[in-house]
C-alpha positions in Angstrom: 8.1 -47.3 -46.9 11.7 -46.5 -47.5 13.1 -45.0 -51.1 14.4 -48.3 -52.4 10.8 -49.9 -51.2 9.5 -47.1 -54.0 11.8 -46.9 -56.3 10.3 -50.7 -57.1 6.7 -49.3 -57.1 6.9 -48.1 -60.7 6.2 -51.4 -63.3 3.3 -51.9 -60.7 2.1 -48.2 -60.7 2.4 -47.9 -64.8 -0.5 -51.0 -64.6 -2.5 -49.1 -62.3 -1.7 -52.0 -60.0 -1.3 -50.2 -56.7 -3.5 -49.9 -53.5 -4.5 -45.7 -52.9 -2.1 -45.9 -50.0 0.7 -46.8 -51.8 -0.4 -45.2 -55.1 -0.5 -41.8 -52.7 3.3 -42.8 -51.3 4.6 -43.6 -55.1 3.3 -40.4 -56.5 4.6 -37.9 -53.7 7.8 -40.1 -54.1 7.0 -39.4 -57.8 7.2 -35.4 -57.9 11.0 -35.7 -56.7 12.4 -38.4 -58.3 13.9 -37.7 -61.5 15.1 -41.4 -62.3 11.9 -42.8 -61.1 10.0 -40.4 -63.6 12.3 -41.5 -66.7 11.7 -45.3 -65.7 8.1 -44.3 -65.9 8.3 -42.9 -69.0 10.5 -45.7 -70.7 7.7 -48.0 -69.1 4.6 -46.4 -70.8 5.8 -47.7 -74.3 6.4 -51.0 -73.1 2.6 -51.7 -71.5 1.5 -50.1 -74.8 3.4 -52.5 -76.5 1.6 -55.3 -74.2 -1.9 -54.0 -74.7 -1.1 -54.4 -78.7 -0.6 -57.9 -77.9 -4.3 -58.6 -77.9 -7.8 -56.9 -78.8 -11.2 -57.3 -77.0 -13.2 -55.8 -74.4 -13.0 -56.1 -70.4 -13.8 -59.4 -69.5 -17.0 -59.7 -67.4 -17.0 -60.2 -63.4 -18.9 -64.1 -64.3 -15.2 -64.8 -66.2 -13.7 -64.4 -63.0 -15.2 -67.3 -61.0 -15.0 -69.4 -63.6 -11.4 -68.9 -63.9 -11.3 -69.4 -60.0 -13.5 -72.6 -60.7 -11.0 -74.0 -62.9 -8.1 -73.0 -60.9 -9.9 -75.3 -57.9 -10.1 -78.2 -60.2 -6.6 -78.2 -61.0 -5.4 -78.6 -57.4 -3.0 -76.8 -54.7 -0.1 -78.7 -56.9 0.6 -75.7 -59.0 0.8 -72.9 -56.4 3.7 -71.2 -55.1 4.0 -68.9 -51.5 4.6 -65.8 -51.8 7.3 -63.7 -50.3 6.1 -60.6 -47.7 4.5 -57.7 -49.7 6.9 -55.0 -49.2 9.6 -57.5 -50.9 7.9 -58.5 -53.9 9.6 -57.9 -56.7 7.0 -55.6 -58.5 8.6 -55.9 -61.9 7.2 -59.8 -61.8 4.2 -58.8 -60.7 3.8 -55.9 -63.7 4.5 -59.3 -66.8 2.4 -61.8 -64.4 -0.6 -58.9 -64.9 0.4 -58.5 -68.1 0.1 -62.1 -68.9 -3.0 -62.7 -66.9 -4.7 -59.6 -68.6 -4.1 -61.2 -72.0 -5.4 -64.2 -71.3 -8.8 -63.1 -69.7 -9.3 -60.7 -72.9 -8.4 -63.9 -74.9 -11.1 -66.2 -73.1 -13.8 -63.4 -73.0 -13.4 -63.4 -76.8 -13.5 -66.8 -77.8 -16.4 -67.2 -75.2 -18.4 -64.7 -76.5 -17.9 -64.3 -80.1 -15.7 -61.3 -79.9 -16.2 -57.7 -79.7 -19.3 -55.3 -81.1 -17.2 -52.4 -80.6 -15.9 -50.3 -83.9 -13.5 -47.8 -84.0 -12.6 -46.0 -87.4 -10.0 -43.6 -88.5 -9.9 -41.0 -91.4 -7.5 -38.1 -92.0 -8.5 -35.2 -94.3 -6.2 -32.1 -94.4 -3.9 -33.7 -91.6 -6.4 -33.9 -89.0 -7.5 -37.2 -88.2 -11.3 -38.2 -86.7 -11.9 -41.4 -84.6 -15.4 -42.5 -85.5 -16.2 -45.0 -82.7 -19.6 -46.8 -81.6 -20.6 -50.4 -79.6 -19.1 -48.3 -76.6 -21.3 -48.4 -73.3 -21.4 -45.1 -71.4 -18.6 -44.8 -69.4 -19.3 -46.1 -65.5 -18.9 -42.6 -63.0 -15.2 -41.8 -62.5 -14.2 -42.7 -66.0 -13.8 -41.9 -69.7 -12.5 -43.4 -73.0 -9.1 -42.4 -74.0 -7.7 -42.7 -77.6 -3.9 -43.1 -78.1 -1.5 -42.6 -81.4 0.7 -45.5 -81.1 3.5 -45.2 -83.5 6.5 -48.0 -83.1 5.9 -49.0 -79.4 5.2 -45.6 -77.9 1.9 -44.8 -77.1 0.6 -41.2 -77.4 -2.8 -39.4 -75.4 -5.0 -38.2 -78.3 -8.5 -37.1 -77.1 -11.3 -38.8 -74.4 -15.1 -39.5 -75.2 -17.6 -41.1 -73.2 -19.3 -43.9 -75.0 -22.9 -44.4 -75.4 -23.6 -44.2 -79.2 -21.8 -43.3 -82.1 -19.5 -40.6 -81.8 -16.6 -38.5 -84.0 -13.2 -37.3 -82.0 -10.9 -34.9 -83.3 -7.6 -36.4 -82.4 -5.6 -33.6 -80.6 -2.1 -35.3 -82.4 -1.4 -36.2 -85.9 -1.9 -39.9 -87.2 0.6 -40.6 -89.4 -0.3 -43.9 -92.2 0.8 -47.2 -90.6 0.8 -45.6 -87.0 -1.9 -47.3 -84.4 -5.2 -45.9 -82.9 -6.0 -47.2 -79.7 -9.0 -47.1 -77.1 -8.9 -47.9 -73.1 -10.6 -47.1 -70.5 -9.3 -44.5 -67.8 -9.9 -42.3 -65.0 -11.8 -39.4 -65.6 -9.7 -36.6 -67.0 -7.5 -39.1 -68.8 -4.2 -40.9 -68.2 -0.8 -40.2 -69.6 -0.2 -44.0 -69.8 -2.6 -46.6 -70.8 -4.4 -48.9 -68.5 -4.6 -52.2 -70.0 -6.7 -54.0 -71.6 -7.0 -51.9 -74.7 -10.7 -52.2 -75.7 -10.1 -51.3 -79.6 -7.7 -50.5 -82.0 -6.8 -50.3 -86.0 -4.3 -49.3 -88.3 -4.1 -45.8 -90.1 -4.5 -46.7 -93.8 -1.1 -45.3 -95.7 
């Protein structure tokens, strides 16, 4: 995979979007590109932005064949070849996920009569607490990540794992008006969210 093959890797690796092969190439490219790392950076605010978009949980795997159920009924009319992998253009493919993403969350909603999740913020003293519960126990690999999102920049700030009623300590300030977010994420957390977000609310002022 040459540089320029890379340097395109980014939108797709900000969505978590990326096979391990080339998530392994883009993230040794990663460690010595200091343009690639900025574009990341600039990036992370903008899927934030996305995941604010919409609010629900993860669709369930039976949504999926029923999406692929209705895309069979609608016919071959609608679909378009693709070019060769290695020249998509992987900023289309980051909005297409983006798009797609909302639209599941949006289905799964309306289908199920929306989410049992709760998330609840309080700040005493300057610290602010995350009270959260509806959350299943994190599947193996994973954890619950909480971001400060204040304007369209999203901000890492603490991890829980589910499975009852919990309080987090925020590790960053959350100011009134700013955003309190949950996703789901690798375990040990993510500097970046992966969409969808499950959860959110608004600091009261």
């Amino acid at each position: 995979m040459t540089n320029e093959d890379l340097h395109e890797l980014v939108a797709a690796y900000a969505l978590d979007a990326l096979d391990a092969d080339e998530r392994s190439a883009y993230e040794s490219h990663l460690a010595d590109c200091e343009q690639c790392r900025a574009d990341l950076h600039d990036l992370g605010g903008t899927v934030g932005a996305l995941g604010l978009a919409t609010e629900g949980p993860a669709p369930p795997a039976e949504l999926r064949d029923r999406i692929l159920v209705a895309a069979r009924e609608e016919g071959p009319s609608n679909l378009v070849a693709l070019r060769p992998r290695r020249t998509r253009d992987y900023a289309a493919v980051a909005v297409v996920a983006a798009a797609v993403v909302g639209l599941a969350i949006g289905l799964y909603a309306a289908l199920s009569g929306g989410p049992t999740r709760q998330l609840a913020v309080s700040v005493a003293g300057g610290v602010a607490r995350a009270t959260v519960s509806g959350f299943d126990t994190a599947p193996a690999g994973k954890t619950y990540e909480l971001w400060v999102i204040e304007g369209k920049t999203p901000r890492p700030a603490g991890l829980f794992g589910g499975g009852g009623k919990q309080v987090v300590v925020l590790s960053r300030p959350a100011p009134g008006g700013s955003t309190v977010a949950v996703t789901l994420e690798r375990a040990g957390g993510a500097s970046v969210p992966t969409l969808p977000i499950l959860k959110q609310t608004t600091v009261s002022a």
